[in-house]
C-alpha positions as CSV (number, residue, x, y, z in Angstrom):
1,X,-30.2,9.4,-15.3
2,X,-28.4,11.8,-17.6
3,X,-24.3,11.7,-18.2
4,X,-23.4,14.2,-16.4
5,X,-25.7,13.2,-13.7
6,X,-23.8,10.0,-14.1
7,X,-20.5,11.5,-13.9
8,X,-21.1,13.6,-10.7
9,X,-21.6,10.4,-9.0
10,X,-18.1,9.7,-10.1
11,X,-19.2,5.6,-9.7
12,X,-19.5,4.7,-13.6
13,X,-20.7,1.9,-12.3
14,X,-17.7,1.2,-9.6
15,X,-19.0,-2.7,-8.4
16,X,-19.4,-5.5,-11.3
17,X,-22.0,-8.2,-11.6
18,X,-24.7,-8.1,-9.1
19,X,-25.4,-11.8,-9.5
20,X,-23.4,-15.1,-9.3
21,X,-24.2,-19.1,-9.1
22,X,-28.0,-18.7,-8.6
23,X,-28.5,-19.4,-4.6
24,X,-30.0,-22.8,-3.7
25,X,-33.7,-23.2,-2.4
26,X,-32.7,-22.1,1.6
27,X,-30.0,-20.2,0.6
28,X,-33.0,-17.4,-1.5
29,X,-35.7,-18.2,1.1
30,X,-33.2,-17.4,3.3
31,X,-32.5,-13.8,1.7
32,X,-36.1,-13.1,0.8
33,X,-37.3,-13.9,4.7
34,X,-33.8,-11.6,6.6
35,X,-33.3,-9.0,3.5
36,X,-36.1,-7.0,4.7
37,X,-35.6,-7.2,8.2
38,X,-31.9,-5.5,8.1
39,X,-32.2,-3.4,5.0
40,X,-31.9,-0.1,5.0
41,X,-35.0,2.1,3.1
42,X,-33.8,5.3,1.8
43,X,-36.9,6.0,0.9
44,X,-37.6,7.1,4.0
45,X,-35.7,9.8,5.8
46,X,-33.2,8.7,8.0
47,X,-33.9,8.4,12.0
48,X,-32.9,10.9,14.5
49,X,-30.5,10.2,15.8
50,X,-29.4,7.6,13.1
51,X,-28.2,5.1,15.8
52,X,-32.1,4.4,15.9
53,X,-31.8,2.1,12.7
54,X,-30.8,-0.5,15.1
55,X,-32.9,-2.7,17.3
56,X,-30.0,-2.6,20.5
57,X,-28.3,0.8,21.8
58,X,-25.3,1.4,19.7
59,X,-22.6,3.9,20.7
60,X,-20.8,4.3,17.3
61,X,-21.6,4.2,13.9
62,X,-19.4,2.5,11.0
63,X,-20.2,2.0,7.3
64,X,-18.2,-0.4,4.9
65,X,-18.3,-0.2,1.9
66,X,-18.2,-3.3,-0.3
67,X,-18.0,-6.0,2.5
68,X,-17.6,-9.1,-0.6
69,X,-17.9,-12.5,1.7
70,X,-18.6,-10.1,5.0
71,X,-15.9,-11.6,7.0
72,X,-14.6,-8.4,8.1
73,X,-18.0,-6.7,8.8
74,X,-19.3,-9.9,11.0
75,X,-15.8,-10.3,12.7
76,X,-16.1,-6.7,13.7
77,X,-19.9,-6.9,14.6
78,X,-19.7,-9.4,17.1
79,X,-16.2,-7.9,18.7
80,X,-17.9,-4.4,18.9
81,X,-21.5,-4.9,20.0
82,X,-21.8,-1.2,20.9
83,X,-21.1,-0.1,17.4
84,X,-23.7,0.0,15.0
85,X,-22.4,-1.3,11.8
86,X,-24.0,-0.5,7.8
87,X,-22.5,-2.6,5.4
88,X,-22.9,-2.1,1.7
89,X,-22.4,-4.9,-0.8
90,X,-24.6,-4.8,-4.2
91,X,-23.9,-8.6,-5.0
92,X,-26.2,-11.4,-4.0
93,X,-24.4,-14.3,-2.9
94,X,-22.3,-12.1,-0.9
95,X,-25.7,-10.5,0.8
96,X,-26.9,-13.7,1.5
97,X,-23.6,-15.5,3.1
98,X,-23.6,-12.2,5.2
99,X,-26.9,-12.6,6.4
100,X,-26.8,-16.1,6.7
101,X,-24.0,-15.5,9.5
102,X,-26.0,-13.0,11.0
103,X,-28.8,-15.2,11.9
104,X,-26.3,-17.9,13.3
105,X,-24.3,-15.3,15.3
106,X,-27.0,-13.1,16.3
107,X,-25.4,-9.5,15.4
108,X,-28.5,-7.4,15.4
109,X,-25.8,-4.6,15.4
110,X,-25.4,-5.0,11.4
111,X,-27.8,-2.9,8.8
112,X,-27.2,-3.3,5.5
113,X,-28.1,-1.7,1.8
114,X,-27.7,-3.4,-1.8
115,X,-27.2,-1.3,-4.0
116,X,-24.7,1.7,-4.8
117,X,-23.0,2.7,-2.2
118,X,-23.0,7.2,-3.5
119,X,-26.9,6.4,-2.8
120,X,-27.0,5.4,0.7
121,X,-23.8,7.9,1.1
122,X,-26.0,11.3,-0.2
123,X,-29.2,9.5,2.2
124,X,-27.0,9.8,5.5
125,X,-26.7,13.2,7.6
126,X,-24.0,14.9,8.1
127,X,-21.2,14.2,10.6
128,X,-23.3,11.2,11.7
129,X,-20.5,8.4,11.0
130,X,-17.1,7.5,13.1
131,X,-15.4,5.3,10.9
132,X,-15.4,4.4,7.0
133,X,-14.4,1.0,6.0
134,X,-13.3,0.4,2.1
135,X,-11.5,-2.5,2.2
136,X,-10.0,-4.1,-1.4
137,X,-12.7,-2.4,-3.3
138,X,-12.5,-3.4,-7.0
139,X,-8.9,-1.6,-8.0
140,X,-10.3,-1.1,-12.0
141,X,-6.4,-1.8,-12.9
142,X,-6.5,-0.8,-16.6
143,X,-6.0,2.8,-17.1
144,X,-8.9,3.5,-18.8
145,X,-11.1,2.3,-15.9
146,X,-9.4,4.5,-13.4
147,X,-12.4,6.5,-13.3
148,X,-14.5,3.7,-11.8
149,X,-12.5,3.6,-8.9
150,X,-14.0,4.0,-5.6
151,X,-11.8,6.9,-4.4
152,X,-12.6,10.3,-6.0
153,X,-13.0,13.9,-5.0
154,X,-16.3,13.6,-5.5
155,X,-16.8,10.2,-2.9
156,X,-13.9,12.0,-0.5
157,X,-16.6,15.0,-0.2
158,X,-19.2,12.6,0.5
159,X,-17.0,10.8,3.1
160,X,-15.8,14.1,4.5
161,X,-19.4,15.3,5.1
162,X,-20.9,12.3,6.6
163,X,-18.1,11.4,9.0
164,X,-17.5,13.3,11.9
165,X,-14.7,15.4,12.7
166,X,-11.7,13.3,13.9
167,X,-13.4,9.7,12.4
168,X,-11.3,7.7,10.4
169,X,-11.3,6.1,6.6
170,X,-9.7,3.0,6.6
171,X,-8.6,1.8,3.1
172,X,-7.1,-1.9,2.6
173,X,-5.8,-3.0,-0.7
174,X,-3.0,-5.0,-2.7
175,X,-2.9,-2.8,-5.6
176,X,-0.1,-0.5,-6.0
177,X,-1.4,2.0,-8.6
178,X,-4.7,2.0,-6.3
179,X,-3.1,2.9,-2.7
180,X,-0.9,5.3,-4.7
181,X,-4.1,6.7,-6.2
182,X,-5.8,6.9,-2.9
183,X,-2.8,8.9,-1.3
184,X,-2.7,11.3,-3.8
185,X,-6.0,11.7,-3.5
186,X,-6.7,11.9,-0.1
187,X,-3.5,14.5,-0.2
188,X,-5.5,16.4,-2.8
189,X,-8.4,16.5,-1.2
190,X,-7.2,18.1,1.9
191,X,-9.9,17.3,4.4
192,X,-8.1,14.0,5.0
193,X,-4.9,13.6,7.2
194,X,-3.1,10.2,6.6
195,X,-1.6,9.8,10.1
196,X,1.0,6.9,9.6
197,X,4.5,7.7,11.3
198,X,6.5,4.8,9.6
199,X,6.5,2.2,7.3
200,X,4.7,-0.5,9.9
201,X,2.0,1.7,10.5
202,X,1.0,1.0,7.0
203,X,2.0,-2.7,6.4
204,X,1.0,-3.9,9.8
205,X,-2.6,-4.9,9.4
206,X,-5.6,-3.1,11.7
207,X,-5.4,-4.4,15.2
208,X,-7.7,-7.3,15.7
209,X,-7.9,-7.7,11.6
210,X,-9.3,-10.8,10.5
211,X,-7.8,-11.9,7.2
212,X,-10.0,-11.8,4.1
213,X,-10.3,-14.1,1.6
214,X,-9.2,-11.1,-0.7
215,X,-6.2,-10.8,1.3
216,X,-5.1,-14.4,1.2
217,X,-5.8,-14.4,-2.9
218,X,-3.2,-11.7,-2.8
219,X,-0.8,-13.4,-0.6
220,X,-0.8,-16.7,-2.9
221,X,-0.1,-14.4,-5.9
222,X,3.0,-12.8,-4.3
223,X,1.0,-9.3,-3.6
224,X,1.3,-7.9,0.1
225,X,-1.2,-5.3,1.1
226,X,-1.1,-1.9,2.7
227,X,-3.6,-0.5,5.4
228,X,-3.8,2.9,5.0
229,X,-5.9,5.4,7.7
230,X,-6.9,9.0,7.3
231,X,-7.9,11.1,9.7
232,X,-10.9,13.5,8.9
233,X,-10.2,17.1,9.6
């Protein structure tokens, strides 16, 4: 991949490691026997309509991006059996704690990919998504790593193409600079209404949210979070 190739991505590599503790004897036989079963090829083209990458009739499709632990994604899952949901997390141990609840809970609803997130983003079709998820994504907090960040004009066009008209982004974090950032550029953009009325609408979490371990890590350092949703136009 060439630089600017690189830079029209606008990822510069946006998640960190891929890899933590090594996983125990079940906990890889475990990922090597379900990976395959719920990943998502992109070397193929995608299904027509795309609700066919699941196994059960889905009326809605929602992507999050960078589920970490999964909590979120499997809460939401087994709430919302009529949604198909594609969850995107490039680290290991979080891919296999995911899929480990999966197979206990039985959420056939859930597809998943491993890798960078712009991939499976350009590998969708257009207007084929109802909701984004991009909940505490890595907020890069030094100034110079800004440009990693996760929200950019060139990921808002992505967004804006692949959702439909009316879906939602939905954008969770305890950073400051970054929900600052993601105003302006959602603002920017202008293919992205933020539809908050007051302050609550914004500090009151989703309805039905289930806390994250993110979110309690920010809580026990003093940090409260803000739950921003745009509206795509």
């Amino acid at each position: 991949m060439t630089q600017v190739e690189r830079r029209s991505r606008a990822t510069e590599a946006f998640f960190g490691r891929r890899k933590g503790k090594a996983l125990r004897g079940h906990q890889a036989e475990q990922l090597a026997t379900l990976l395959p079963a719920f990943l998502i090829d992109l070397s193929a083209a995608p299904p027509e309509p795309l609700k066919g990458l699941f196994p059960v009739p889905v009326e809605k499709l929602r992507l999050e991006i960078g589920f970490g632990g999964g909590e979120h994604l499997i809460h939401r899952a087994v709430e919302q059996p009529a949604t198909g949901f594609i969850g995107v997390e490039p680290f290991i141990n979080s891919m296999q704690k995911l899929l480990s609840r999966v197979e206990e809970t039985g959420a056939n609803n859930i597809r998943v990919y491993n890798d960078d997130a712009t991939q499976l983003l350009d590998w969708l079709p257009d207007g084929c998504l109802d909701q984004i998820d991009l909940l505490y994504p890595d907020p890069w907090p030094k100034k110079k790593h800004w440009k990693r960040r996760f929200v950019s004009k060139v990921n808002l066009d992505r967004f804006h193409r692949v959702l439909k008209p009316g879906a939602l982004f939905c954008f969770a974090s305890d950073i400051d600079t970054y929900v600052n950032w993601t105003l302006l550029h959602c603002r920017d953009h202008g293919g992205f209404e933020w539809i908050a009325e007051n302050a609550a609408d914004w500090l009151t979490p989703y309805e039905g949210w289930p806390s994250t371990r993110y979110e309690a890590k920010a809580r026990r350092e003093g940090r409260s979070s803000a739950y921003l949703t745009f509206r795509r136009a």
